[in-house]
N, C-alpha and C positions, 0 to 999 in steps of 0.2 A: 062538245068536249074537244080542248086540244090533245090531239093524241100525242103530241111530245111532251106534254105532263104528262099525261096519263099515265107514259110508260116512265118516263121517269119519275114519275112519284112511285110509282109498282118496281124503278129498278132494286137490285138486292143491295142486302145490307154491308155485304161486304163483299172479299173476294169468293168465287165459288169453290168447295171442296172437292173434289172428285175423288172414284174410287180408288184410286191411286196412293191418299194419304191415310197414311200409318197409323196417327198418332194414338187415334181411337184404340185398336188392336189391344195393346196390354187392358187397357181401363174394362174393354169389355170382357176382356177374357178371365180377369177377376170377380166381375157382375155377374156371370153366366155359366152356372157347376152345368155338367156334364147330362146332369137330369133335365135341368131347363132348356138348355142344347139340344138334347131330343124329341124336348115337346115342340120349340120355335121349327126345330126342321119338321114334326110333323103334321101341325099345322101351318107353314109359309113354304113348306117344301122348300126350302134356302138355309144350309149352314151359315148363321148367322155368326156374322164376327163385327169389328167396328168400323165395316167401310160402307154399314148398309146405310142407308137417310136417318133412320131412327135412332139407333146407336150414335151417330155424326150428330145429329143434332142436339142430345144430349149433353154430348162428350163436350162439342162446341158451343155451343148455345147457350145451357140451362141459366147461366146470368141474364141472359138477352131474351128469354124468350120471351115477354110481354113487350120487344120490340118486332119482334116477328110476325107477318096476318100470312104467309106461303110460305111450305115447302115443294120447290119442285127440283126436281131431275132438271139435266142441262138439256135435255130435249124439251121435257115439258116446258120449260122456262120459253126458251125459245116458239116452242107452240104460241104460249101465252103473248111472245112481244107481237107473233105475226098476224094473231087473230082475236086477242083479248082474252077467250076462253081457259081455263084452269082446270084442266085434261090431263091423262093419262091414260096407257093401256095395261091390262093387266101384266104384261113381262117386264115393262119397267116397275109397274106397283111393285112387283116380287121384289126389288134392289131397296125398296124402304125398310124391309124386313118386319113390316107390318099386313102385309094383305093375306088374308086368308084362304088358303087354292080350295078350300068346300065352299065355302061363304061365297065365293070372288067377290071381296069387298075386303074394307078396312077392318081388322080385329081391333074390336072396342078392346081388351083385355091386355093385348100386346104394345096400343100407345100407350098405356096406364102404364103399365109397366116402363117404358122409355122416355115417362111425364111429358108424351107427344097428346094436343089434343088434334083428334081428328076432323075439327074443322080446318084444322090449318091444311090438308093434307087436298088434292085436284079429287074431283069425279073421275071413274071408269070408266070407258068406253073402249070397245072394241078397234082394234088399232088400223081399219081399213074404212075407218068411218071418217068423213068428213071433220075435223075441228071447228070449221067457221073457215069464211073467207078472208083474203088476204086484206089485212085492214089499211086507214090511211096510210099510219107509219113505217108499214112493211112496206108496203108500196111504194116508198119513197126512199127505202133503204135498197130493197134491191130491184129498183128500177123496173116495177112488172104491174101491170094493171092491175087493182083493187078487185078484192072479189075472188078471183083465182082458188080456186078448193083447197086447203091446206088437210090434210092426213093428220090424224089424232099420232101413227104412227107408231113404232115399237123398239123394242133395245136391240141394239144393234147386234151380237151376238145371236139373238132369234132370228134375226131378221138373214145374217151370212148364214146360217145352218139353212136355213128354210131356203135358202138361195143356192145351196151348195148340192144338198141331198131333198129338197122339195119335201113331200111328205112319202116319198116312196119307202112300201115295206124293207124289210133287212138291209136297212141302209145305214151307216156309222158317220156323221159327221161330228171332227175333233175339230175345236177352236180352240188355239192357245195365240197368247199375248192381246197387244191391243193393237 
């Protein structure tokens, strides 16, 4: 296989959205009474609004999706260009607004609801595990030997708390902005 189709045929469809854009917010906050809002927070443990994947891809999408085979996170994307694999950890799963913190997996019930099917959606793995090694294309991108272990990896906001306050008992770490 040439890995520069490969990845370019797997590039996205268009620009990426990140949690930053709005647009979602009103559409879902009319989709979503205040009972449902408390079931998604107590199964995804995540107040759900429309900056999560599921909701976004909805909001954005629902025309396109038979043009779609992945949704990933801009990390997982990036896992994907450096190692092929279609990954994620459970703290960015939580940003889809579909993974289930009892389950830890995909809530078949919660993409139905956001007309996500969950093949489109990366496997979970634990985010200190290996992804696959660094493939041709990466290796050519940032100039580093093939192979190299690439980390499944986790959202960065876990990743600065747990960096900040470790797991130590009665400890507070606050993250704001980005």
């Amino acid at each position: 296989i040439d890995e520069r189709r490969a990845l370019v045929r797997d590039a996205p469809l268009g620009r990426a959205i990140d949690w930053t854009d709005s647009r979602a917010d009103a559409w879902a906050a009319r989709r979503v009474d205040g009972k449902q809002r408390a079931e998604f927070y107590r199964r995804t443990g995540m107040p759900i609004d429309g900056r999560y994947l599921a909701p976004m891809f909805e909001y954005h999408w629902r025309q396109r999706r038979s043009d779609v085979r992945r949704i990933l996170s801009a990390k997982d994307f990036l896992c994907f260009a450096l190692t092929g694999r279609v990954v994620t950890d459970p703290s960015t799963a939580a940003g889809y607004g579909v993974y289930g913190i009892t389950d830890r997996r995909w809530d078949p019930e919660l993409c139905a609801y956001w007309g996500l099917d969950p093949a489109l959606l990366p496997e979970i793995a634990v985010a200190d595990m290996p992804a696959g090694g660094l493939n041709p294309a990466g290796s050519r991108l940032l100039g580093l030997p093939e192979g190299i272990p690439i980390m499944v990896g986790a959202a960065d906001s876990v990743c600065g708390a747990l960096a900040m306050a470790g797991l130590a008992e009665d400890t507070v770490s606050i993250v704001m902005g980005s």
